[in-house]
LUMBA-494868 format. One record per residue (C-alpha): residue in three letters; x, y, z. Coordinates in steps of 0.02 Angstrom, whole numbers, padded with zeros to 5 digits, always signed. Layout:
AlaXYZ...
END
This chain:
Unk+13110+01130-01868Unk+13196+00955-01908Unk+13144+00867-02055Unk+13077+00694-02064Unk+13214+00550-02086Unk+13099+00462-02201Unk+13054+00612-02330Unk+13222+00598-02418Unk+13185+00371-02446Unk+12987+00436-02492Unk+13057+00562-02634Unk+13188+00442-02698Unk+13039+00304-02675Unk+12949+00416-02787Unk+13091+00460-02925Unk+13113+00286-02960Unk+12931+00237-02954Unk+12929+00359-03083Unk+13074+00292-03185Unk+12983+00131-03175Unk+12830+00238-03280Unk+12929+00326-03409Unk+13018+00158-03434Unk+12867+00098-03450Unk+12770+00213-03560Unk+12936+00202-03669Unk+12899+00008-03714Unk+12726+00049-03746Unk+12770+00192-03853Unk+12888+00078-03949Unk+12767-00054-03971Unk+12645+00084-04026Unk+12752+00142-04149Unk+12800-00027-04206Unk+12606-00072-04261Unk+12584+00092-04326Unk+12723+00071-04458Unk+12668-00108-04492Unk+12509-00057-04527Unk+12563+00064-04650Unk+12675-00058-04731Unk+12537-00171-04763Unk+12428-00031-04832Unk+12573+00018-04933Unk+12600-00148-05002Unk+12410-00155-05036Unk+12396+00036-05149Unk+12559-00045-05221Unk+12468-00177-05307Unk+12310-00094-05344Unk+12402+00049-05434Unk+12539-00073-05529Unk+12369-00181-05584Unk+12306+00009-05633Unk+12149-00043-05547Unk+12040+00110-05488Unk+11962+00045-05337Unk+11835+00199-05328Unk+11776+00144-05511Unk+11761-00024-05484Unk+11625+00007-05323Unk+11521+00119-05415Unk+11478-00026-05531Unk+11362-00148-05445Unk+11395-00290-05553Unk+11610-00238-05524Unk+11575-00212-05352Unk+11511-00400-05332Unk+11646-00475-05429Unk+11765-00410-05318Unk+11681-00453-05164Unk+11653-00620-05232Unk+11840-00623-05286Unk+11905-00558-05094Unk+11810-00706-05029Unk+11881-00846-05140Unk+12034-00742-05060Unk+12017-00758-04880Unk+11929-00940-04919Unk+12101-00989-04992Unk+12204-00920-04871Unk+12096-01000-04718Unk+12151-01168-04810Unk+12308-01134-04807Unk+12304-01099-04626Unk+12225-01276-04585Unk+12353-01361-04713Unk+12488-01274-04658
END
């Protein structure tokens, strides 16, 4: 029994649309991995300066009258920085 001509072109067809994929899911994987590790170097950043400012974030929302200070003071926050954005 002869084999098809065209079965050896369909299965290297099919290895490169496959190395087309793994290329693929490679850039996505890098990007991935790229956001992940910014993310955790902005959370970093962010326990940096709660613990050198010894601040005990738990503490501070049991407190009602705390807790509304800081909300009030993460506002002014992103109020300021939404300024800065327009200005700059």
């Amino acid at each position: 029994m002869a084999a098809e001509p065209s079965t050896g072109q369909d299965e290297r067809a099919e290895v490169e649309r496959l190395r087309a994929r793994v290329d693929e899911l490679e850039r996505e994987l890098a990007e991935r991995t790229a956001k992940a590790e910014a993310a955790v170097a902005a959370a970093q950043d962010r326990s940096y300066w709660l613990d050198r400012t010894q601040v005990d974030l738990n503490s501070v929302m049991r407190r009602p009258a705390a807790r509304a200070a800081f909300e009030a003071l993460l506002a002014t926050a992103k109020a300021l920085r939404a300024v800065k954005r327009r200005l700059g």
